[in-house]
N, CA and C atoms as a LAMMPS dump frame, in Angstrom:
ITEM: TIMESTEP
0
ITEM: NUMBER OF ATOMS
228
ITEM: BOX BOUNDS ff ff ff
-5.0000000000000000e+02 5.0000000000000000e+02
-5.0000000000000000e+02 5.0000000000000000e+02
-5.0000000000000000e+02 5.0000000000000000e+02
ITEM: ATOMS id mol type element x y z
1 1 1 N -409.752 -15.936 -327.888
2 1 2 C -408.591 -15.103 -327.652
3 1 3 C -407.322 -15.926 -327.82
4 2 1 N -406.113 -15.308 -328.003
5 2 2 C -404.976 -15.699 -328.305
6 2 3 C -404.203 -15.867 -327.388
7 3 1 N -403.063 -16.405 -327.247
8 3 2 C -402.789 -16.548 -325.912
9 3 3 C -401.934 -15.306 -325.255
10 4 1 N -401.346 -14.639 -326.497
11 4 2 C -400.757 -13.6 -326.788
12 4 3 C -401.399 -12.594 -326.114
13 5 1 N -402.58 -12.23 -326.418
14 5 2 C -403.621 -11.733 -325.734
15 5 3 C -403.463 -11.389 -324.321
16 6 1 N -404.227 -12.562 -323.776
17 6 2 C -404.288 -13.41 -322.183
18 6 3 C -403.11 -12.68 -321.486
19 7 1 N -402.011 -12.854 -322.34
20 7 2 C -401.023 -12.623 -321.334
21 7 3 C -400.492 -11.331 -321.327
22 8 1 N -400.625 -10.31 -322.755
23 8 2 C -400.844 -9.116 -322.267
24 8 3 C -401.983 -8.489 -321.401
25 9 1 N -402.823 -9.05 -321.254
26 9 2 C -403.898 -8.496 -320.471
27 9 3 C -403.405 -8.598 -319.137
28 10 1 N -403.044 -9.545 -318.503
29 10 2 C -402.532 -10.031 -317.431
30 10 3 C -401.242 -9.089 -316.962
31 11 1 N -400.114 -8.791 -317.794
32 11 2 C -399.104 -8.163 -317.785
33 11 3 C -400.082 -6.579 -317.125
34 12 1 N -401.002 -6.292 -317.976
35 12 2 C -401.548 -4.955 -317.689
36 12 3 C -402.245 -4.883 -316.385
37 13 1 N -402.844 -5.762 -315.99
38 13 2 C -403.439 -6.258 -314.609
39 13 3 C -402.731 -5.835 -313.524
40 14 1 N -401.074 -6.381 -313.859
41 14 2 C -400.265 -6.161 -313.06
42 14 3 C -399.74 -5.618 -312.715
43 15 1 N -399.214 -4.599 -314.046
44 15 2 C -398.546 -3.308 -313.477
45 15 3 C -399.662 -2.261 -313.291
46 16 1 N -400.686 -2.453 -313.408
47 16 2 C -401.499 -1.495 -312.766
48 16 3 C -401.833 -1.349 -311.428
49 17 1 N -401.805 -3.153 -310.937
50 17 2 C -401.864 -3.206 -309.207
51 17 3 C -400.676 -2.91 -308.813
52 18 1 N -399.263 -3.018 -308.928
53 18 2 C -398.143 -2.446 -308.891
54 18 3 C -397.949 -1.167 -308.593
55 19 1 N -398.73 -0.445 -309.917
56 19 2 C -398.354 1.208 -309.849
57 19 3 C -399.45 1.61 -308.564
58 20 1 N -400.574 0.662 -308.177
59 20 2 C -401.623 1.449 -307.293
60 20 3 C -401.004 1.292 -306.108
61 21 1 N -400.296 0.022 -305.802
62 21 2 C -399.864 -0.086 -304.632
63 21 3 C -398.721 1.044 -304.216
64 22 1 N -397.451 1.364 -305.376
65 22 2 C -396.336 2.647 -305.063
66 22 3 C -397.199 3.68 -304.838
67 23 1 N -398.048 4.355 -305.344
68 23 2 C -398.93 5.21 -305.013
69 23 3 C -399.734 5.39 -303.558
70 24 1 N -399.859 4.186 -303.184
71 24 2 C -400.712 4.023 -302.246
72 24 3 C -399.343 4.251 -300.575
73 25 1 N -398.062 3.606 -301.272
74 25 2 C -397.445 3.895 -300.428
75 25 3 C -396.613 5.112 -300.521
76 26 1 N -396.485 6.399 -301.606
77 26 2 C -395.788 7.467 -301.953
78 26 3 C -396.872 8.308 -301.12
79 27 1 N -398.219 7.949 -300.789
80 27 2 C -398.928 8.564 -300.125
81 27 3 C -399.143 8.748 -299.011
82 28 1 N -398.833 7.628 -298.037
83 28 2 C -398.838 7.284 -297.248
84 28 3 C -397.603 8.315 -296.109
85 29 1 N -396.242 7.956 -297.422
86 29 2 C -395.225 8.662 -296.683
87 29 3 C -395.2 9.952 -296.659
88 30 1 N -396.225 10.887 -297.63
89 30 2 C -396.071 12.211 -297.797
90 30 3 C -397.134 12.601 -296.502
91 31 1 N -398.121 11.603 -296.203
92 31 2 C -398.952 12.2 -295.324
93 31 3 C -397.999 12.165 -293.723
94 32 1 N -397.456 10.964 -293.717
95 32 2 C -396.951 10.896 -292.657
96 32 3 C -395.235 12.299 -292.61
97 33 1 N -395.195 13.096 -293.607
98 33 2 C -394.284 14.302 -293.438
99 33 3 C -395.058 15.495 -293.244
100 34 1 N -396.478 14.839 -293.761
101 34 2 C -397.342 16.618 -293.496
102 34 3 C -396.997 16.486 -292.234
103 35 1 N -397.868 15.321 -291.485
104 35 2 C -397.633 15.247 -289.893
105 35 3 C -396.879 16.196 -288.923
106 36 1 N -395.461 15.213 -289.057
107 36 2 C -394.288 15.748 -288.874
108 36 3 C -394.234 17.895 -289.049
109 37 1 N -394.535 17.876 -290.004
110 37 2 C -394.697 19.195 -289.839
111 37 3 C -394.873 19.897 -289.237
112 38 1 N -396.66 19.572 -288.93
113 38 2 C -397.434 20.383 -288.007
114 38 3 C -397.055 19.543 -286.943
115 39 1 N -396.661 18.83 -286.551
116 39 2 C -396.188 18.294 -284.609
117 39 3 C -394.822 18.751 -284.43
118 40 1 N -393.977 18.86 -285.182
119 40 2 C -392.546 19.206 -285.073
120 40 3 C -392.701 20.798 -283.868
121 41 1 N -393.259 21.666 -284.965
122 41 2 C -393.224 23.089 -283.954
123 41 3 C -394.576 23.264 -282.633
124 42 1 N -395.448 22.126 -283.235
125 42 2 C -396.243 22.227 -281.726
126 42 3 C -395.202 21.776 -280.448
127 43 1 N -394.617 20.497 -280.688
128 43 2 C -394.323 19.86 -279.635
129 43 3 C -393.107 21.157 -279.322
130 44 1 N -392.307 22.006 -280.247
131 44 2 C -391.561 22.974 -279.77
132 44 3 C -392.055 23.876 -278.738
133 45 1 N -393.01 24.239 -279.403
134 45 2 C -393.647 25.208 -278.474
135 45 3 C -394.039 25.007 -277.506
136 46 1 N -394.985 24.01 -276.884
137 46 2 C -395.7 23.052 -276.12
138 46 3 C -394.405 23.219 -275.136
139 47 1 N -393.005 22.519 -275.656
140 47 2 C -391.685 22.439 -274.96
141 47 3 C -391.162 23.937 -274.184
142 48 1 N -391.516 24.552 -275.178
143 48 2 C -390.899 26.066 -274.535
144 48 3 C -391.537 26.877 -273.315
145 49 1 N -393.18 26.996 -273.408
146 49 2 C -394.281 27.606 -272.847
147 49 3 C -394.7 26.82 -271.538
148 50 1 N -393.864 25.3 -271.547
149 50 2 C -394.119 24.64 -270.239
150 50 3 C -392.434 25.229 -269.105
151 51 1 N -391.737 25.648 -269.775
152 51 2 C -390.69 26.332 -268.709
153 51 3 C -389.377 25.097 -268.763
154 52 1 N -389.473 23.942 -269.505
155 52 2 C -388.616 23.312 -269.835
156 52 3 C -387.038 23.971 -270.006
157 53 1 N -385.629 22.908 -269.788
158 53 2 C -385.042 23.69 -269.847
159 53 3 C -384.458 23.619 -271.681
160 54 1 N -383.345 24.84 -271.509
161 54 2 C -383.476 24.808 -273.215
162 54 3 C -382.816 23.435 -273.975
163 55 1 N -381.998 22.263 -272.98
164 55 2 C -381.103 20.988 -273.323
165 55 3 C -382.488 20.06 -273.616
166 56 1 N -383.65 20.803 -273.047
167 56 2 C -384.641 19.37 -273.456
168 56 3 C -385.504 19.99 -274.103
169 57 1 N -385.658 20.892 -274.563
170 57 2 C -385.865 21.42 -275.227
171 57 3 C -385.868 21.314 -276.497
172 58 1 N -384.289 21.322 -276.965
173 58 2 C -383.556 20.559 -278.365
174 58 3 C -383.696 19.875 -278.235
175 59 1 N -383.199 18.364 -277.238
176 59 2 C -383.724 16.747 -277.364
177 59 3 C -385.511 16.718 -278.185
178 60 1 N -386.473 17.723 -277.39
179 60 2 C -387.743 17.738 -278.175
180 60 3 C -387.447 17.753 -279.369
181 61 1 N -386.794 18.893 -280.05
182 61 2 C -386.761 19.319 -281.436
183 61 3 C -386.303 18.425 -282.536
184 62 1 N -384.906 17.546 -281.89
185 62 2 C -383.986 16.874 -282.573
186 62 3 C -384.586 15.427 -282.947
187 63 1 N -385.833 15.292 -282.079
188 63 2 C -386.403 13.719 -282.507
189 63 3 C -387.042 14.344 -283.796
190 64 1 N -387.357 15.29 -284.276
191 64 2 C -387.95 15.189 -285.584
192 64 3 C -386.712 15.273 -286.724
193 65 1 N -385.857 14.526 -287.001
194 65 2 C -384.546 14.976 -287.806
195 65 3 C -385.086 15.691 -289.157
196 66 1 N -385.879 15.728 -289.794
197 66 2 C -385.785 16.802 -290.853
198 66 3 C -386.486 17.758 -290.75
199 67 1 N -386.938 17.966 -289.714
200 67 2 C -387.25 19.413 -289.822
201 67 3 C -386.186 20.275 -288.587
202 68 1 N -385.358 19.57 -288.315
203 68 2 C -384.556 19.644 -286.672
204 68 3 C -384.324 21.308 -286.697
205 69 1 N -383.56 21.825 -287.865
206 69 2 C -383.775 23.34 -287.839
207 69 3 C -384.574 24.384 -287.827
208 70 1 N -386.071 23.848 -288.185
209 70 2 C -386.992 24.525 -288.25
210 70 3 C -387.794 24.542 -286.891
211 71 1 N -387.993 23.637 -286.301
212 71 2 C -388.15 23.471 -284.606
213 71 3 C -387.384 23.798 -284.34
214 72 1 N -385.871 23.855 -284.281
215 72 2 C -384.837 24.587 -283.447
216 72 3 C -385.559 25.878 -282.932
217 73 1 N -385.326 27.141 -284.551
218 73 2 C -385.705 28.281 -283.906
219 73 3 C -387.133 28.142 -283.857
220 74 1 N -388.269 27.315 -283.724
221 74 2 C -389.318 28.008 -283.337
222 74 3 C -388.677 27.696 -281.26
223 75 1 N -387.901 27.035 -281.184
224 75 2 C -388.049 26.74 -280.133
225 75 3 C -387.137 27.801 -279.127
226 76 1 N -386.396 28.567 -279.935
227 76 2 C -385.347 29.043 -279.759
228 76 3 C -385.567 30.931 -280.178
């Protein structure tokens, strides 16, 4: 082999462990928003159905910041 070779092979090695690793972490973060999802309006509800008042209520809601409106009104 050439050396030319060698070192494209190597180049390919690399951005392939590269691209597995962004993947591995683009995955990671989408699972950790499913999450968020489904706990955002449990912990709303959970918040509401225990007789909480409605100021802690929102503090519940508001720790999830992107879904903060969507727990709002389930909570609300």
């Amino acid at each position: 082999m050439t050396r030319n070779v060698v070192i494209d092979r190597y180049i390919k090695n690399y951005i392939g462990e590269a691209m597995k690793r962004i993947v591995k972490f683009f995955l990671a973060m989408l699972l950790g928003i499913i999450v968020n999802m489904v706990a955002a309006p449990a912990m709303a509800y959970n918040c509401i159905s225990s007789g909480e008042s409605s100021e802690d209520c929102e503090a519940q809601c508001n720790m999830f910041w992107l879904y903060r409106e969507f727990a709002y009104w389930t909570c609300f």
